[in-house]
N, C-alpha and C positions, 0 to 999 in steps of 0.2 A: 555217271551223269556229270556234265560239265556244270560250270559256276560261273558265272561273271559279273564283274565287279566295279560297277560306274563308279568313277573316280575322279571324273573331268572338273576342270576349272570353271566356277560361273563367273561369267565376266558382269553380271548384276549385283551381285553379294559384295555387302560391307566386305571393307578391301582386308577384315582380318580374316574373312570366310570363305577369302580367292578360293582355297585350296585346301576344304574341309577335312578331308581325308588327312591330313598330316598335323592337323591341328592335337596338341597333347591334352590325352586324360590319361591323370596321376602317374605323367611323365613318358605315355605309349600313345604313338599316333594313334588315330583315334582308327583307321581303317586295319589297325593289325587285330583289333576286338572282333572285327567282322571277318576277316581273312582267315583266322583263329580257328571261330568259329566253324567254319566252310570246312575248312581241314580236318579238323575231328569227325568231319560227320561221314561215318559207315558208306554214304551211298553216293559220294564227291568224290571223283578220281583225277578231276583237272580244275584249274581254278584259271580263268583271263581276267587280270584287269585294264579298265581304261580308262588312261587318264594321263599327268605328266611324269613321263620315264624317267626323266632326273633324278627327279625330286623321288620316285616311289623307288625304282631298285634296291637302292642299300636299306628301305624298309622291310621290304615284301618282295624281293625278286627272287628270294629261295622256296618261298613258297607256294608263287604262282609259276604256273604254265609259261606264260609269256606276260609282258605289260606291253600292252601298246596303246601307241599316242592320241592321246584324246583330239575329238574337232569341234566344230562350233556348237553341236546344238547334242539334247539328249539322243534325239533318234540318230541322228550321226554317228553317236558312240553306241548306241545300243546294236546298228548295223552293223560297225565292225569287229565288235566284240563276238556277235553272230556269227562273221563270218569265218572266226575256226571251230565252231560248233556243228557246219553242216554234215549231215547223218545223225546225228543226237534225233532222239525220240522225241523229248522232252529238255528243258535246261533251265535252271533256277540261276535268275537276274536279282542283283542285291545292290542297295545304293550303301555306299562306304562309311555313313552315318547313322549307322543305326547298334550305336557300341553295346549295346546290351540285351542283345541278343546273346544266344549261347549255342552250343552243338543237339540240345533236345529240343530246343525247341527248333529246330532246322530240322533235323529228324520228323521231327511229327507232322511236320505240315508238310515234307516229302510222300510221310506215309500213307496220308490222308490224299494228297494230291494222286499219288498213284493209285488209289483204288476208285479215281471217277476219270475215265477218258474223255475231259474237256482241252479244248487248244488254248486257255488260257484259265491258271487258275491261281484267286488271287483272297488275300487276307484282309476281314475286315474286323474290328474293334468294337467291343460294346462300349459308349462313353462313359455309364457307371462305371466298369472295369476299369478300365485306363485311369479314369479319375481317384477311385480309389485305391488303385496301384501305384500311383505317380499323380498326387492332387499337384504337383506346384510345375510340371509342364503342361507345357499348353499345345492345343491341337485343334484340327481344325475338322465339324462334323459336318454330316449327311442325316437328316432329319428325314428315315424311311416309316413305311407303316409298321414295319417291327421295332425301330424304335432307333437310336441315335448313336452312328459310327464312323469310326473314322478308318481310313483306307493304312495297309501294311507299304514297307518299304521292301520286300520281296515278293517276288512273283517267279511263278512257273506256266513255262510256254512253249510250246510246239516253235522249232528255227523256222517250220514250211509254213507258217501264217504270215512272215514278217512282212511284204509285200503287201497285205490285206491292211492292215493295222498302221502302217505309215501316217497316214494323214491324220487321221485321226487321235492317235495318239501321241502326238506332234501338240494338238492344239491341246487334247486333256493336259497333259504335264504341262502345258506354259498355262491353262485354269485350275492347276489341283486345289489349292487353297480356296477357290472360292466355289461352292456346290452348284450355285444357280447356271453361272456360267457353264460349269462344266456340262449341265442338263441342256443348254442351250443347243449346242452344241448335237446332243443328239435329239431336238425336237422340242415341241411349245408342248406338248401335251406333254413329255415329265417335268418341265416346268412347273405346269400346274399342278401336277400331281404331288410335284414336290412342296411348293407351298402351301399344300392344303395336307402334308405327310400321309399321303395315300400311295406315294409310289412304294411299289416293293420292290424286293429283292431281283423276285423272279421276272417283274418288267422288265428293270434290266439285263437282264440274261434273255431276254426271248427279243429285244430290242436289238442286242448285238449279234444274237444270230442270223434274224433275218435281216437286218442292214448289211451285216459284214460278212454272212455267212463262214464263221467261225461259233465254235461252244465254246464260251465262258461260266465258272464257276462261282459265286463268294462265297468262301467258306468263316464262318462265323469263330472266330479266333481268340480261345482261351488264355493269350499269352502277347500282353499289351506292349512285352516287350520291341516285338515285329514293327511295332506301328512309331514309336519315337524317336525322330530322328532330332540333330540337332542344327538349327535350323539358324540360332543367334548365338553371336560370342556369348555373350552375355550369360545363356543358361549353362554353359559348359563348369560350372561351377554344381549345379545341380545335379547335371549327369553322374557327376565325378560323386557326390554322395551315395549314388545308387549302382554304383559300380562295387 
């Protein structure tokens, strides 16, 4: 199974957070924790990342497959990252912030992933969890009828949906932080539903099937690590403890 590994430059982020990935915890880019990671794991035989080749080669060029050049926007990088994946079955996408992560718990949510054939399947966070794994980062929730989570920074996805998923996913990633928006987005009724925390799980999975005609998964994820990414200089001091 392939890997890929968003790496690109946000040209919005405080100018010390240009270029997340290369930012040091306890003196190691932060995207060699995740790259690391991918590598250990039994069922990664190729790793791409995207992002700026410069800068990332004499990090991670021995590690990865290829690095190539990041472009303006997520789905940009996420298509071309794609595009040496095509023939993969499946392929697990990982944003280069998420240093604490480890090789089991990438393992397990492969395992998991592999034994439901959906075209997209993705990790979500119980906020109890998170919070008492990690009370002193902050995150941003989804108030479902099961109860309050926040979304993984890895996901697994069929290469032959990319075309389906473009637009859409375009505008979720520029609302992920804010829930209402993002429900907007697919319709006033989980709006409602969300303000009133009636919407479930399974709306949204029967929502994105018949909208987009693809099968999505969320898979309810024992391991908060998935889900914290580092987001502000500022808490990189906090990671580094829990490192």
């Amino acid at each position: 199974m392939h890997a890929i590994v968003l790496a690109g430059n946000d040209a919005v982020a405080e100018e010390l957070m240009k270029n997340k990935a290369i930012i040091p915890l306890k003196g190691i880019p932060m995207i060699k924790f995740v790259v690391n990671a991918l590598k250990e794991s039994k069922y990664i035989d190729k790793i791409y990342v995207v992002g700026e080749v410069d800068e990332l080669e004499s990090i991670i060029g021995a590690e990865a497959e290829a690095i190539i050049r990041s472009s303006n926007t997520f789905m940009e990088n996420l298509i071309n990252g794609m595009a040496y994946s095509q023939g993969e079955d499946r392929v697990i996408v990982a944003t280069c912030d998420v240093p604490l992560i480890n090789v089991d718990i990438i393992n397990k949510f492969i395992e998991v992933g592999l034994e439901v054939d959906n075209d997209i399947f993705y990790p979500i966070v119980n906020k109890a969890l998170n919070q008492t794994s990690y009370p002193n980062l902050k995150r941003t929730y989804a108030h479902l009828k099961e109860g309050a989570f926040t979304g993984g920074n890895i996901v697994m996805l069929k290469p032959s949906i990319m075309g389906s998923i473009k637009e859409v996913t375009e505008t979720l990633v520029r609302h992920r932080k804010n829930p209402i928006r993002m429900c907007r987005v697919l319709g006033v009724p989980f709006v409602i539903k969300l303000i009133f925390k009636q919407l479930k799980i399974t709306d949204i999975e029967k929502m994105i099937k018949n909208r987009f005609k693809i099968t999505g998964r969320a898979y309810i994820c024992n391991f908060p690590e998935i889900c914290n990414d580092l987001d502000h200089y500022q808490d990189k001091a906090l990671f580094e403890e829990y490192l």
